[in-house]
Structures are given as C-alpha cells and as structure tokens.
DOLUMMAR-888226 format. One record per residue (C-alpha): residue number from 1; y, z, x. Coordinates in nm, 4 decimals, always signed. Layout:
BEGIN
REC, seq, Y, Z, X
REC, NUM, Y, Z, X $
...
***
This chain:
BEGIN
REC, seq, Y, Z, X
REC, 1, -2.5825, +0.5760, -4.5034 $
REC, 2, -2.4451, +0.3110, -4.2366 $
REC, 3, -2.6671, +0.1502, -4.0118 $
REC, 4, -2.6300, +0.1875, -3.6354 $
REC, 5, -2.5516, -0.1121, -3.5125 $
REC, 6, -2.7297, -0.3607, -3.2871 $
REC, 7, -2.5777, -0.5724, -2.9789 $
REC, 8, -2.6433, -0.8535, -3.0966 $
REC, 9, -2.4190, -0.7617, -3.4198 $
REC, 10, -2.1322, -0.7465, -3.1266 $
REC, 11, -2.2537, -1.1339, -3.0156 $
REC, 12, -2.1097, -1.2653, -3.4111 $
REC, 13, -1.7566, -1.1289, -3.3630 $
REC, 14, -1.4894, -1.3097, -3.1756 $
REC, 15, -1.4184, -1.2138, -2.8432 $
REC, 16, -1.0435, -1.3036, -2.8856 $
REC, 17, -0.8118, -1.0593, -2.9583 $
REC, 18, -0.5441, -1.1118, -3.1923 $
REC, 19, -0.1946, -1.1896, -3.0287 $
REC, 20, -0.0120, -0.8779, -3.0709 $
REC, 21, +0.3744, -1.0235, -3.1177 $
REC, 22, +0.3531, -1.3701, -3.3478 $
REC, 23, +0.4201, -1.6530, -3.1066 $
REC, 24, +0.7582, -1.7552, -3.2521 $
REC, 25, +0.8539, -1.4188, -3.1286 $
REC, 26, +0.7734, -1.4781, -2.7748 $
REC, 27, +1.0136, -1.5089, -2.5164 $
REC, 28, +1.1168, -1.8136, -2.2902 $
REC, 29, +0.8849, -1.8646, -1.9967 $
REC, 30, +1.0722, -1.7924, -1.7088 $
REC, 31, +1.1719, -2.1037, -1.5112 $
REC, 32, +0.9681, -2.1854, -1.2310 $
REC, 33, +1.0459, -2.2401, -0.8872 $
REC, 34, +1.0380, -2.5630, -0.6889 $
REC, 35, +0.7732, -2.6479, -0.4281 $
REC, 36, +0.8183, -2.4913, -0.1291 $
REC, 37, +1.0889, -2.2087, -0.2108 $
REC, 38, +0.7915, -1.9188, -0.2611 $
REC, 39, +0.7288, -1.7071, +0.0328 $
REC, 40, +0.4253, -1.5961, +0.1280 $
REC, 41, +0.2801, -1.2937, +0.1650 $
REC, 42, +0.2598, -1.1511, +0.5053 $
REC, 43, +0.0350, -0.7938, +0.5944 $
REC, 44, +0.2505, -0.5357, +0.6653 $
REC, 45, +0.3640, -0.4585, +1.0583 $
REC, 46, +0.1558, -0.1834, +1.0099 $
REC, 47, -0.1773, -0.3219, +0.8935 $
REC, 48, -0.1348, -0.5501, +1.1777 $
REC, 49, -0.1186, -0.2696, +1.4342 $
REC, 50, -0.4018, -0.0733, +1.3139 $
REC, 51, -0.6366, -0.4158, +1.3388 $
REC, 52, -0.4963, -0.4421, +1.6940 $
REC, 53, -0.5627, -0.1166, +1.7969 $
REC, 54, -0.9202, -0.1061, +1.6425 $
REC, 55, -1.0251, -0.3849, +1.8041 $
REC, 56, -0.8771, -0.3081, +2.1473 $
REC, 57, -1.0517, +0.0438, +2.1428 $
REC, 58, -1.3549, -0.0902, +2.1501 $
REC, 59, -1.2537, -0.4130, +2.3956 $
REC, 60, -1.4897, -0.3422, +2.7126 $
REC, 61, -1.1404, -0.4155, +2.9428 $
REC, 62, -0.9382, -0.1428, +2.7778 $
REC, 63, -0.9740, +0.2169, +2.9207 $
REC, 64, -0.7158, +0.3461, +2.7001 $
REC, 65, -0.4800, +0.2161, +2.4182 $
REC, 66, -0.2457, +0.4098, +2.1842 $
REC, 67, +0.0609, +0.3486, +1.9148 $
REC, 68, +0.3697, +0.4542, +2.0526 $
REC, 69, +0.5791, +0.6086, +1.7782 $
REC, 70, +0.9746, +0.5862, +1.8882 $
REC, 71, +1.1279, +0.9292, +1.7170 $
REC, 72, +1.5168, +0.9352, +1.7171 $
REC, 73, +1.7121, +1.2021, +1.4485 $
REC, 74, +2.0184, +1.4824, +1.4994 $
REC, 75, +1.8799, +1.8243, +1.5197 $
REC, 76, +1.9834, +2.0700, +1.3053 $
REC, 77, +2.0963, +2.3906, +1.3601 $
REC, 78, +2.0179, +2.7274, +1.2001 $
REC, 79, +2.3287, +2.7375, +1.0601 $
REC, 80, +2.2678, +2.4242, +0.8794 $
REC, 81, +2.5037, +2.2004, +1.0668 $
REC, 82, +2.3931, +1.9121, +1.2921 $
REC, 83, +2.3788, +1.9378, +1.6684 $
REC, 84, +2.2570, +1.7046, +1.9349 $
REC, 85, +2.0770, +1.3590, +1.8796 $
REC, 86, +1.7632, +1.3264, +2.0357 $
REC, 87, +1.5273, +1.0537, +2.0784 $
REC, 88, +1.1539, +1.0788, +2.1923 $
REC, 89, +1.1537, +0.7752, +2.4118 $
REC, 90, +1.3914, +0.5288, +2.5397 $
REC, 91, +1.5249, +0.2075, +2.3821 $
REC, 92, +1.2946, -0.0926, +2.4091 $
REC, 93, +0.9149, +0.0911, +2.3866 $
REC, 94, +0.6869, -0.0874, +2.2527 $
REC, 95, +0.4463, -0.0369, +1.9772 $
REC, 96, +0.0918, +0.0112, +2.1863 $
REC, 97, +0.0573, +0.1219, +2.4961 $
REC, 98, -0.2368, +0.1843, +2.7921 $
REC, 99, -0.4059, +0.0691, +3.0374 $
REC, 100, -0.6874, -0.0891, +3.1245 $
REC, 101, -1.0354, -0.0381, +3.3024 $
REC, 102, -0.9280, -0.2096, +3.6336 $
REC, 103, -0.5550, +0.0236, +3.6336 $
REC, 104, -0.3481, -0.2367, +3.4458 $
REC, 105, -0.0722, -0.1527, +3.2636 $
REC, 106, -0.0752, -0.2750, +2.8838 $
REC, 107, +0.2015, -0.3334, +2.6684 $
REC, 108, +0.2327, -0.4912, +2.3464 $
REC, 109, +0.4898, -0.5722, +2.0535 $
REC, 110, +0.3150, -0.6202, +1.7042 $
REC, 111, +0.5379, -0.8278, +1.4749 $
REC, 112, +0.4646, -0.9619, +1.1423 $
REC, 113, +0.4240, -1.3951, +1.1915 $
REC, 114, +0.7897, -1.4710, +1.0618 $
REC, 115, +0.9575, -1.1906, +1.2259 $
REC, 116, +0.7562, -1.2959, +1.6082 $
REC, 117, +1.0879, -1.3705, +1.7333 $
REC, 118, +1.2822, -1.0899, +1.6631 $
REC, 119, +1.2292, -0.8868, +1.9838 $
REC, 120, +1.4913, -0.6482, +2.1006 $
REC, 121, +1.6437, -0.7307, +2.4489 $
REC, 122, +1.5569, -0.3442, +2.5736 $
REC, 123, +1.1732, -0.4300, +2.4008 $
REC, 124, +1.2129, -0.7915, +2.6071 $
REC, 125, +1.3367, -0.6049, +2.9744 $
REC, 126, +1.0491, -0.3478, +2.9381 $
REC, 127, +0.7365, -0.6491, +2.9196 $
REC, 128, +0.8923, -0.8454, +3.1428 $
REC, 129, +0.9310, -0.5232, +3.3544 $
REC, 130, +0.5383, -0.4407, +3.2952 $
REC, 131, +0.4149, -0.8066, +3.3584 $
REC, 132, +0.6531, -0.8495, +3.6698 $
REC, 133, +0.4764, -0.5547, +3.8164 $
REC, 134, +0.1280, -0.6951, +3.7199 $
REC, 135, +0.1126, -0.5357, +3.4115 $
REC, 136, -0.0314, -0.7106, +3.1025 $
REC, 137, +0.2595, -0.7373, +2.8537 $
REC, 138, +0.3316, -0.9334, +2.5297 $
REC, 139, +0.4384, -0.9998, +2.1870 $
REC, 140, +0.0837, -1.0050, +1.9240 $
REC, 141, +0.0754, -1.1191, +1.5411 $
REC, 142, -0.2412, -1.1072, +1.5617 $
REC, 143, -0.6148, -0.9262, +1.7050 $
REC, 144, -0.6816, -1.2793, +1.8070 $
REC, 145, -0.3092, -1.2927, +2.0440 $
REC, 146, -0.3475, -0.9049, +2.1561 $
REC, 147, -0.7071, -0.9635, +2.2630 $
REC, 148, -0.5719, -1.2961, +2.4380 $
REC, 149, -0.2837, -1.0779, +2.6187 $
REC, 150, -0.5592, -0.8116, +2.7495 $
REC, 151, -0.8162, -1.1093, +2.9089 $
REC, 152, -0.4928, -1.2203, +3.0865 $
REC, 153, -0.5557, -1.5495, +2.8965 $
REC, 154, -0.1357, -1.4880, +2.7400 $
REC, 155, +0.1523, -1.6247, +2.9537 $
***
C-alpha cells in the first residue's frame, strides 16, 4: 500500500527541472544588437484612437465625437466582374470627427508618435480648412494632445 503523500514531501525535491537537450547541444546565442538600434514598441493607431475617443465622450466641451471610417473598393457586379470604384468619403478625412457644445467644428488626425509627421496633404488642406473657419483641428498621439486641441489650448 503507498502512502498519500504530504506537501511538505514536495518541499525535499528540487524545483529545477532537468535541461531537456545536454548543453553541448545547444545552439549559438544569437548575436545581440548594439545600443540604440532596437525600436520600441509603439500602441497601435488604433488603440490610440479608441483612448481618444473615450476620453473625449465624456469631455464636458464635446457635444458629439465619432471615428470616421474612409471606405474605398470596386463594386462588383452580379455577373462577377468589377464595375465602378466608389469611395465613402473624400480624400483627406480625418480619423474623428464632431463638434462641440458651443457649435465648433472638431477634427482630429490620430497617428502613432513616430509616424506624427506623416500627414497627407488632402488630411493637411481639410484642418487647416476646419481651423481657418474657427473650427478646432489637429494632429493627436495622444488623449493628453486631443484633449489639448478641444480646450483650444493646440496651435
């Protein structure tokens, strides 16, 4: 008859686990990079956007905020061929869009930090467009630069 065992009986064994290939059958380390040549890691565009628009939904100056998603793709018919190319809005939309409590226009470009300059001319033409009109328009990376753009604190 075998004895049940305890937990301390566990507390006498190593908690090591045997290697599983010998070391002398290990590969080579890979090589390691210098200082400075490792990127690093951004959020994705879209993570950013959703932060954004969370926050500015509940922002007491913001009536009413909302993504923007630019469509563009060829129809296709029934009999399988493609017909006409159609896009939902036009070039240079940006990615949120409203207005605010006092009737101010809103538009803003989310970009990741090391993409920030990478604005279309169209996207460019449309906030300077907006603010010109006295709209508030600009390019966010951040809740902390949208919220900035809303107050009118942005240039």
């Amino acid at each position: 008859m075998t004895m049940r065992r305890r937990w301390t009986d566990y507390l006498a064994e190593s908690a090591v686990q045997p290697p599983l290939v010998p070391p002398s059958e290990m590969p080579a380390q890979p090589k390691r990079r210098r200082p400075g040549t490792v990127r690093r890691l951004e959020p994705p565009e879209i993570d950013i956007q959703r932060a954004i628009l969370r926050a500015l939904s509940l922002h007491p100056a913001v009536a009413r905020i909302e993504r923007i998603n630019v469509m563009a793709g060829r129809l296709v018919g029934k009999d399988g061929k493609p017909s006409r190319f159609i896009r939902s809005c036009a070039k240079g939309r940006v990615d949120l869009d409203g207005f605010s409590s006092d009737g101010k226009v809103i538009a803003i470009e989310v970009k990741r930090p090391s993409t920030r300059r990478t604005v279309t001319l169209e996207q460019r033409q449309y906030l300077d467009q907006v603010a010109s009109a006295g709209g508030l328009a600009g390019v966010a990376c951040s809740v902390e630069e949208a919220l900035a753009i809303v107050e009118g604190r942005s240039t």
